[in-house]
Structures are given as C-alpha cells and as structure tokens.
N, C-alpha and C positions, 0 to 999 in steps of 0.2 A: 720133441724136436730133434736130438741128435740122436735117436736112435731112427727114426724118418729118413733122415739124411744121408743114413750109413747106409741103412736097407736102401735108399738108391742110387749108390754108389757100387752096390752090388755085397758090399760088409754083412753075413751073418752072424751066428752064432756066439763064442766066447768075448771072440773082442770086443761086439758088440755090446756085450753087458758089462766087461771091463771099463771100456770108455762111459755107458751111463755112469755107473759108480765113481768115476775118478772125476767124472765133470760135477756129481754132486757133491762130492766133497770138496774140491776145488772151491765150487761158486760159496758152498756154504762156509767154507772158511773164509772168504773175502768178505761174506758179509757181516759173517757174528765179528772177525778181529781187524777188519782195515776199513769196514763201510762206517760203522757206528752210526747208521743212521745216515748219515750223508755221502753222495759221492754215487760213481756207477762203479758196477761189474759187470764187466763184457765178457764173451764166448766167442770164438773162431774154433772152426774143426776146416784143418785142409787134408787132403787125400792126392795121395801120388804115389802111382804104382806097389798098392800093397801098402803104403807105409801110412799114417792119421796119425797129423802132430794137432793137441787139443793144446788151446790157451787161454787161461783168464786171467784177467786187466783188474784192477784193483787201483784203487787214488791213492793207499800208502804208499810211500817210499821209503819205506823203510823193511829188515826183516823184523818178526814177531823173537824173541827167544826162546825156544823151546826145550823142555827138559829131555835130559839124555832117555831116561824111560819112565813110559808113561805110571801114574799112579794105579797100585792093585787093583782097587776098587772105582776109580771114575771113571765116567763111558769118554768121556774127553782124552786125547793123544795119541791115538790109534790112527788115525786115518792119514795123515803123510808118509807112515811106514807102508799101509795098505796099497799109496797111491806107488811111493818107489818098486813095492813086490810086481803091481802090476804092468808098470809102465817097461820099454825098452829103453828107455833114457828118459832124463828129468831133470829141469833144471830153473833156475829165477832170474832174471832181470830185474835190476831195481837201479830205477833213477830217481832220485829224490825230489826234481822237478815234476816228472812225469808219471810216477806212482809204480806201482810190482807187477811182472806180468810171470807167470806161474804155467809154465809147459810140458808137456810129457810129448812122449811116441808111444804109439801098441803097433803092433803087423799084425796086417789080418792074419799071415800064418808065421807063429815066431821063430818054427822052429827051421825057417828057410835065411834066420837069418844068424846062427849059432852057429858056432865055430866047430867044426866039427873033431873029433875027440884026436887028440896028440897032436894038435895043430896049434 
C-alpha cells in the first residue's frame, strides 16, 4: 500500500524503501507495545513538494521506556535508532486522552535539503 502510493506520487527509489521500513517498524511497534491486543493503529503518508511526512496513531498515551542501548545479543531495540538514521526529522505526540502519534520526514531527494558545507 505505501509503496503504491509513493510510486504514484511519482517517489522512486531509496526513499521509497526507507519509508516501507520505517512504516513497518513503526506499525509493528504500536502493535506488539501500545495495541496489546486491543485498540487501532493508523497510517497517514502525506506528500508535498518532495517532502513525505509518515504517521502512526497508537491508543497509548503514554511513552514506552527505553534503554539507552540495545542488548548485544537480542534482535529487539534496534529499530527507533534505524527509524531516526533514516528519517529527516522525528518526532511523538502524546496525549494521554488521545493516545501517541509517531512521525517522521524522508525527501525524496535529501540531499537538496542539507546545508551546504561552512554554512
């Protein structure tokens, strides 16, 4: 579905598979630590000139704690750092009526939007 979406918005290549990846880890963090079985997880992808901010909705309101760095050996706590390397910003809302909403940016091309060197 969001890679569909991208491709017809005219989104190839990198960002395009940056965004799958950060939307699945996204969704699947809301559901293994905030759904617990009950509850939705939503997805929005909006697109405006070059720029695709992705969001998922979550029923906690609350954050999860997480450790400073992940354990050596378990495949668990990797994936928010992966999702900050690839995003252009990142960031949570949390309203404890309303539940966490968990949003990034990618640019289709990033490197139009870096500062350029001594500046």
């Amino acid at each position: 579905m969001i890679r569909e979406q991208l491709n017809s918005w005219g989104w190839s290549g990198d960002p395009v598979d940056d965004l799958v990846l950060i939307a699945s880890e996204l969704v699947t963090n809301a559901v293994v630590h905030a759904c617990h079985g009950q509850g939705e997880v939503g997805l929005s992808l909006q697109e405006f000139d070059g720029d695709c901010r992705l969001e998922v909705r979550d029923p906690r309101g609350d954050l999860r704690v997480r450790r400073p760095h992940p354990r050596r050996f378990t495949e668990g706590g990797r994936g928010i750092e992966l999702v900050r390397q690839l995003a252009v910003d990142f960031g949570v809302i949390v309203r404890r009526d309303a539940g966490k909403r968990v949003w990034v940016r990618v640019l289709l091309d990033p490197d139009n939007n870096r500062p350029s060197p001594g500046s």
